[in-house]
C-alpha positions in Angstrom: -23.0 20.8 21.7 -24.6 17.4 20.9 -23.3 15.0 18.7 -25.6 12.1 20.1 -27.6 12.0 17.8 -24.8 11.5 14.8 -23.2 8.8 17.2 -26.1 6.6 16.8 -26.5 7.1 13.6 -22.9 6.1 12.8 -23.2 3.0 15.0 -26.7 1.6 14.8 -25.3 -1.7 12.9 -22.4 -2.1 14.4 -21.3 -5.1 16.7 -19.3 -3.4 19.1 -18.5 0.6 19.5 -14.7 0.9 20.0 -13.1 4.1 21.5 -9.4 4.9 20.5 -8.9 6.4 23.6 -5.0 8.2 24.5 -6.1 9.9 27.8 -6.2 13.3 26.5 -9.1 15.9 26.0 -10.3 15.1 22.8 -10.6 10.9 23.8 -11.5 11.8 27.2 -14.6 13.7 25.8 -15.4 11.2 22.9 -15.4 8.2 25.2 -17.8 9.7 27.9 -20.3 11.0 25.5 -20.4 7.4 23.5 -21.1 6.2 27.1 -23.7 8.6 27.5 -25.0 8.0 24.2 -25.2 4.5 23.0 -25.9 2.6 26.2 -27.3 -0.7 24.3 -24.1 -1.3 22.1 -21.1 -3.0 23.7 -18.3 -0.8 23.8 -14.8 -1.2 24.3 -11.6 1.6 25.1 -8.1 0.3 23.7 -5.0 2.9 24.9 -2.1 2.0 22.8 1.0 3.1 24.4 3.9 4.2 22.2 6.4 3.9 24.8 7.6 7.6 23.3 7.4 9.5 27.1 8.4 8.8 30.2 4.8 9.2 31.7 4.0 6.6 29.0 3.0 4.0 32.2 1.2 6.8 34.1 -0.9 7.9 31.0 -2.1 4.1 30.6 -2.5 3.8 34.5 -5.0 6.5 34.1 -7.1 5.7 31.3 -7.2 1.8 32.8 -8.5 3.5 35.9 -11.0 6.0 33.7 -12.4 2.8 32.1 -12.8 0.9 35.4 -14.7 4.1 37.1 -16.5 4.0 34.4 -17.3 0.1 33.9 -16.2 0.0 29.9 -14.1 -2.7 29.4 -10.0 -1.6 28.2 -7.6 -3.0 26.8 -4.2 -1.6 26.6 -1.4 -2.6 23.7 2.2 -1.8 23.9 3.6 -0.4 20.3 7.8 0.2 19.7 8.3 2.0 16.9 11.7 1.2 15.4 11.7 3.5 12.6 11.1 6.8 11.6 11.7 7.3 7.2 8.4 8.7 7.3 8.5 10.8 10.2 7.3 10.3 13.6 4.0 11.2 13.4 3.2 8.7 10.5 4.7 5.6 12.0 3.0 6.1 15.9 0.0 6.4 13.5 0.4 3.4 11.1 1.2 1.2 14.6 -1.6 2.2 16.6 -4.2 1.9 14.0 -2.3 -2.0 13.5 -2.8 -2.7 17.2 -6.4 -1.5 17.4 -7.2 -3.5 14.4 -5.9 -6.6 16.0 -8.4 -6.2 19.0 -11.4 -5.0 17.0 -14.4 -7.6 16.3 -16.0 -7.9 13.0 -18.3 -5.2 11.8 -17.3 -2.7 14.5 -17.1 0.8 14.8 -13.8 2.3 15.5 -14.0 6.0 16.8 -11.0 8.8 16.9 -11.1 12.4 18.4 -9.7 14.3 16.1 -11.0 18.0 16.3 -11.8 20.6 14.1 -8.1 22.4 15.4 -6.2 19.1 14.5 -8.0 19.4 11.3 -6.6 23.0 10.4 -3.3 21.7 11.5 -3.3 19.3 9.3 -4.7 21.2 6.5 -1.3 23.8 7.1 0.8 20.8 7.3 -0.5 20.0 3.6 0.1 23.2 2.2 3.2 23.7 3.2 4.2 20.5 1.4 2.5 21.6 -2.0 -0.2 18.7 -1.8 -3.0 18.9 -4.2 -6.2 18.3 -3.9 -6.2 14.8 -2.0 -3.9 15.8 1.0 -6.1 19.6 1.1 -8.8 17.0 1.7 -7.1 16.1 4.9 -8.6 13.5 7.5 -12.1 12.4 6.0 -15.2 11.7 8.4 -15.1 7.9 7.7 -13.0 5.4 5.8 -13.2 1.6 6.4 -11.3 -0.1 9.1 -9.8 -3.8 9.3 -12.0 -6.1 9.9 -14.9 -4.8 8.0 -14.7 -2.5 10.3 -15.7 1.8 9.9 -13.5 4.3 11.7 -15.4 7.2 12.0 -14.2 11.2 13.7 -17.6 12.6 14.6 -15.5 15.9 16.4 -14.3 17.1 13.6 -16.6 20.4 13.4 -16.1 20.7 17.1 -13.1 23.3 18.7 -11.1 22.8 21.5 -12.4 25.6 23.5 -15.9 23.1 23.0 -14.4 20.6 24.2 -12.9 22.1 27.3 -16.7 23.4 28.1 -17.7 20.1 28.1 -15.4 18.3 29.8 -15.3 20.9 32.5 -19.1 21.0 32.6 -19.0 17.3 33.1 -16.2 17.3 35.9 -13.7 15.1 33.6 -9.9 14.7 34.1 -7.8 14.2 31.3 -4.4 14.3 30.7 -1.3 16.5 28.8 1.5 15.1 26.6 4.1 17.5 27.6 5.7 16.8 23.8 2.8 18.9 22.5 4.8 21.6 23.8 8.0 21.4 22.1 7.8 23.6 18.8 10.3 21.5 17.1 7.3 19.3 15.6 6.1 21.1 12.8 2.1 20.2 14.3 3.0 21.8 17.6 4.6 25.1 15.7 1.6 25.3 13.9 -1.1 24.4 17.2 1.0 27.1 19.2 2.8 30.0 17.4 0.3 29.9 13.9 -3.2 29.2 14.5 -3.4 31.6 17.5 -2.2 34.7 15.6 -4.8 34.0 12.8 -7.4 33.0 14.8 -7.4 36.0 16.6 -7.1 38.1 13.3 -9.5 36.1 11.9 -12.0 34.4 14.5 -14.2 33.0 12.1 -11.2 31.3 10.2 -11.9 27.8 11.4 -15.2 27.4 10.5 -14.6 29.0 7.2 -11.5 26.4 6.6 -13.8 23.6 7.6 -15.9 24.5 4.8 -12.9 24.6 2.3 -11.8 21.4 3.0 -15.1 19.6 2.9 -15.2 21.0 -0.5 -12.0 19.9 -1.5 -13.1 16.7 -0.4 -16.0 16.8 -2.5 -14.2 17.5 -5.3 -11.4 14.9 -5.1 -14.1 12.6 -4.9 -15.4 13.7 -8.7 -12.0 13.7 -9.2 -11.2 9.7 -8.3 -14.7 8.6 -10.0 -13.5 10.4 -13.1 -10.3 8.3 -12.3 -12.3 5.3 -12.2 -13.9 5.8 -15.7 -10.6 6.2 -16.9 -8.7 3.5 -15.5 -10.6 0.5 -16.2 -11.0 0.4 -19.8 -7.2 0.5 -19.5 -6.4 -2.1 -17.4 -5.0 -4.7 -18.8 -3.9 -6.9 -15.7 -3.2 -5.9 -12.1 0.0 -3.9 -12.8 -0.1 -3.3 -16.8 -1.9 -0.3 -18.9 -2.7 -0.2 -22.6 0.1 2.6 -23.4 -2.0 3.7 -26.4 -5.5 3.9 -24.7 -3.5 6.4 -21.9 -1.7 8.2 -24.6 -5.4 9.7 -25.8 -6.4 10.9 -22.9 -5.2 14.5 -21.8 -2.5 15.2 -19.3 -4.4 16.3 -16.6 -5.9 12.8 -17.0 -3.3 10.7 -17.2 -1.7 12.0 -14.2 -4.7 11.3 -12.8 -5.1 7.8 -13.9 -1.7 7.5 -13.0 -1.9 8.4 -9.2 -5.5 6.0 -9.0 -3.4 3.2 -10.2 -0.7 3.6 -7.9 -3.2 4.0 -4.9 -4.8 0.8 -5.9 -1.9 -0.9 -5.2 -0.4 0.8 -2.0 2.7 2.4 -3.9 4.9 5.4 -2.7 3.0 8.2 -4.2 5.5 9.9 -7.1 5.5 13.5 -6.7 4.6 16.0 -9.6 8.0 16.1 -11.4 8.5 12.5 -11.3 4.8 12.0 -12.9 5.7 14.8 -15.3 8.7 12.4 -16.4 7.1 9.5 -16.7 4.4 11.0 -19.0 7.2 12.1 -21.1 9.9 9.4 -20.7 7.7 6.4 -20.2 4.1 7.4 -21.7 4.9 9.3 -24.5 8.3 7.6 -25.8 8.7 5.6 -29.5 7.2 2.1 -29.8 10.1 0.3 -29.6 11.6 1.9 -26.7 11.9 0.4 -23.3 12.0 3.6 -21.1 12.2 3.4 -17.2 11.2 5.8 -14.6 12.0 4.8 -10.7 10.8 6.5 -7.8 11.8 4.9 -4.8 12.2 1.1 -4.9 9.7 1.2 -7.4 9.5 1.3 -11.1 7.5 2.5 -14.1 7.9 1.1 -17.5 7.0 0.7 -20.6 7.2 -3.0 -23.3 5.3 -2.4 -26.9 1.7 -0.8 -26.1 2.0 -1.7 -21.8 3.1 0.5 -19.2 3.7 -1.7 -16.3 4.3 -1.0 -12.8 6.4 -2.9 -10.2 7.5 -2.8 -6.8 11.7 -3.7 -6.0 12.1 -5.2 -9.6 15.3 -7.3 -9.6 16.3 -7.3 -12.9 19.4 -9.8 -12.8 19.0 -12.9 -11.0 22.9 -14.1 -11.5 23.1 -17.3 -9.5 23.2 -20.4 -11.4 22.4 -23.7 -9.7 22.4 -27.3 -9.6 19.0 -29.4 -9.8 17.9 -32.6 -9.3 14.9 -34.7 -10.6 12.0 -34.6 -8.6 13.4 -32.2 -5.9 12.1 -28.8 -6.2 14.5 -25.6 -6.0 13.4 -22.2 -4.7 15.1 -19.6 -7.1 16.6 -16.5 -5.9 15.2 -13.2 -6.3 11.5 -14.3 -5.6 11.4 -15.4 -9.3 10.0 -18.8 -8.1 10.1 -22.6 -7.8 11.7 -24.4 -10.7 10.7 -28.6 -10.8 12.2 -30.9 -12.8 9.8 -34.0 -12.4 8.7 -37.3 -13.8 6.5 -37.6 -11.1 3.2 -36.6 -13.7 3.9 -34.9 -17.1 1.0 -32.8 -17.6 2.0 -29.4 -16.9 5.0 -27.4 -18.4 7.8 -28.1 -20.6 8.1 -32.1 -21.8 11.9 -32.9 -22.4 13.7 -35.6 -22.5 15.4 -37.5 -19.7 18.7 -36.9 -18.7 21.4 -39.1 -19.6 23.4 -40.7 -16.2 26.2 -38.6 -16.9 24.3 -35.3 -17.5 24.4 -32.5 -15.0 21.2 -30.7 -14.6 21.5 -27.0 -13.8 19.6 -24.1 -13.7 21.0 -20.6 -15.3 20.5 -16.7 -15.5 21.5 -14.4 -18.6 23.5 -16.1 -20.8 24.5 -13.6 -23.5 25.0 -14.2 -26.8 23.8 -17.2 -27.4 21.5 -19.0 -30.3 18.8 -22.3 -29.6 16.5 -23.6 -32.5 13.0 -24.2 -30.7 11.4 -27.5 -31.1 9.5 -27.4 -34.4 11.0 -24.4 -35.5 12.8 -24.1 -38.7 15.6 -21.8 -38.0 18.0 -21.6 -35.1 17.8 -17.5 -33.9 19.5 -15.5 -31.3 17.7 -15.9 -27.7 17.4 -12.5 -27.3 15.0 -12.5 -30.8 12.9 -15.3 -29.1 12.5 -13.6 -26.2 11.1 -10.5 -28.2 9.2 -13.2 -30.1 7.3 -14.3 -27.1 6.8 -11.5 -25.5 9.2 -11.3 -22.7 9.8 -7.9 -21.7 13.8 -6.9 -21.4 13.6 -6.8 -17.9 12.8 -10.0 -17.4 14.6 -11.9 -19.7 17.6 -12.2 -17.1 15.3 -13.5 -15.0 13.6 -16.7 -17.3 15.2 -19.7 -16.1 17.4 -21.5 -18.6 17.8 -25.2 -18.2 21.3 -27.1 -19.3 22.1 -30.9 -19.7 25.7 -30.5 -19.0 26.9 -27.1 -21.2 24.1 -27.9 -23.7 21.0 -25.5 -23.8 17.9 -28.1 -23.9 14.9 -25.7 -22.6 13.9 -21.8 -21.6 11.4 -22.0 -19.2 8.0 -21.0 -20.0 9.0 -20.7 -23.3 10.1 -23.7 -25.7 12.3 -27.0 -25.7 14.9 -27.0 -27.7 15.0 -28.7 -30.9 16.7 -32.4 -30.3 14.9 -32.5 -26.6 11.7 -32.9 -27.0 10.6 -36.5 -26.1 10.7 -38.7 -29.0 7.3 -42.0 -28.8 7.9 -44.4 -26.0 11.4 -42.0 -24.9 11.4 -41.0 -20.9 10.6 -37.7 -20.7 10.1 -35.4 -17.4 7.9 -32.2 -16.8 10.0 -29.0 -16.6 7.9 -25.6 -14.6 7.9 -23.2 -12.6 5.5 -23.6 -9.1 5.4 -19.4 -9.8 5.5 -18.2 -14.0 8.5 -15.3 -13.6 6.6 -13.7 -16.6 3.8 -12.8 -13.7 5.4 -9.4 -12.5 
């Protein structure tokens, strides 16, 4: 067993060599043969303890002591974690990769243990959810880091019986979490009661697994660069797709352009029936529809020939206010900072000044009413103005309307309304938002 050579390799340009290093075997092992192997890099051991055991101080105790034997400098960070919606596992994980990345330096290499068992575990974990082909591909070898940082798992084609030889050939101590004995984790059912029985049915299972999932791997990775081809003809801004563009590609494709999009922007995977529905609700609904799908807090939906995507959309931003010249006022809702100014007229809306006696306010969805834009030869529903310009239905109750008193004088972003628009030589102030509530 040497992987020294492949630990050089994978940190020959890095600035510092950072072990994620929990106590146990695998750590234990990883952190003395990085020792062993890169001598000339700097390298640097950070425990994070989750605080989840009682031996929590005892674990850190040791690995401080480990470090200081050894003469690698450690740093150890304290994590809480305060919630569990996507199970345990998944948030210790999300918080100690956070505090590592917070210790890091630029352009280092971050190292993990994982072996080629917690690989099969996690493989089994997958497939008992229904993943496809991106979860079968379970942990990869290397994926960047904060920081411009690589985290790297150079053990993952070694077993735990490997491990063990070496450590013990190399007179190492480690340490036991006594939680990896309690079978009510679905990873410790599966280290303890599953993999044993087929393991010593099949002995040759894990290496023949490894090989599965490294070509499962391979193949999501034709499958996201087919994504890539895909999406970017259709992109039309951040979080908006040409409907029509999507609608000629095959299923298979769309759901595939579908789940790159929403990975480019962090969202709550959908699973298969909701991406079924929004290919038929959404994706393959009549032009003048406005169909919505929501998966979590967050929505897909479709205006004319653009499927959009948004995270915690609030449609109806009720609260009306009060405003007063030159003093900016932060709307609700995160819809932005509305300015009524004559403090410089170049940007937004021109209007004219209001009269001493006028009350300035600021209002949400008012139904059923009728303006005559500046200019404009007809006075029209607002509702037909807003489809005019473009303003998608769900957030036409969150455009800003602005009132002299109970008279309708401008829709923000939009027009002024005929009457209020500033005459030669009248006063006239600048009306804008600091944040355009069409930019969803």
């Amino acid at each position: 067993m040497d992987i020294a050579k492949q630990l050089i390799n994978q940190t020959s340009t890095a600035s510092q060599i950072v072990v994620a290093y929990s106590g146990g075997l695998d750590s234990t092992v990883l952190l003395h043969m990085v020792k062993q192997s890169t001598p000339e890099i700097p390298l640097l051991a950070i425990h994070v303890n989750h605080n989840l055991s009682p031996n929590a101080v005892k674990w850190q105790a040791h690995c401080e002591n480990t470090c200081k034997a050894w003469k690698i400098p450690f740093i150890a960070k304290s994590v809480h974690i305060t919630s569990n919606e996507k199970g345990l596992e998944a948030e210790a994980r999300k918080l100690r990769y956070e505090a590592i990345g917070e210790c890091i330096a630029q352009n280092s290499v971050v190292l993990t243990g994982q072996h080629q068992q917690d690989q099969l575990e996690t493989f089994l974990l997958q497939l008992k959810r229904g993943a496809g082909p991106k979860g079968l591909s379970c942990m990869p070898r290397s994926i960047a880091f904060a920081k411009d940082a690589t985290l790297h798992r150079p053990l993952l084609d070694l077993t735990r019986q490997e491990l063990e030889q070496y450590a013990n050939d190399n007179n190492l101590d480690w340490i036991e979490d006594e939680s990896n004995q309690d079978t009510r984790f679905e990873r410790n059912f599966i280290r303890r009661d599953i993999l044993p029985t087929i393991q010593a049915r099949w002995p040759g299972f894990g290496k023949a697994a490894s090989r599965s999932i490294a070509l499962i791997a391979e193949q999501q990775q034709l499958v996201d660069e087919m994504a890539a081809q895909d999406f970017e003809p259709l992109r039309l801004s951040e979080n908006c797709l040409d409907s029509d563009g999507l609608k000629r590609l095959s299923k298979p494709r769309q759901r595939n352009v579908l789940r790159y999009w929403f990975n480019t922007m962090n969202l709550l995977m959908p699973s298969m029936t909701v991406l079924n529905n929004m290919l038929i609700q959404v994706i393959d609904a009549k032009t003048d529809a406005s169909p919505k799908v929501q998966w979590g807090e967050q929505q897909l939906r479709r205006f004319r020939s653009g499927i959009y995507v948004f995270n915690n959309c609030i449609e109806h931003a009720g609260i009306n206010c009060d405003i007063t010249l030159n003093q900016p006022v932060n709307l609700n809702d995160n819809i932005g900072i509305v300015c009524l100014t004559d403090e410089g007229c170049e940007q937004g809306l021109l209007l004219q000044s209001p009269g001493g006696d006028e009350t300035v306010s600021v209002r949400f969805n008012v139904s059923g009413i009728s303006c005559k834009p500046s200019g404009s030869p007809h006075t029209r529903k607002l509702k037909d103005l807003y489809k005019q310009h473009g303003i998608p239905p769900w957030q036409r109750s969150r455009t800003p309307l602005i009132y002299y008193n109970e008279q309708l004088v401008a829709v923000v972003g939009m027009f002024v309304c005929e009457g209020w628009a500033p005459a030669d030589g009248a006063l006239s102030v600048s009306c804008r938002l600091v944040k355009n509530c069409h930019n969803f």
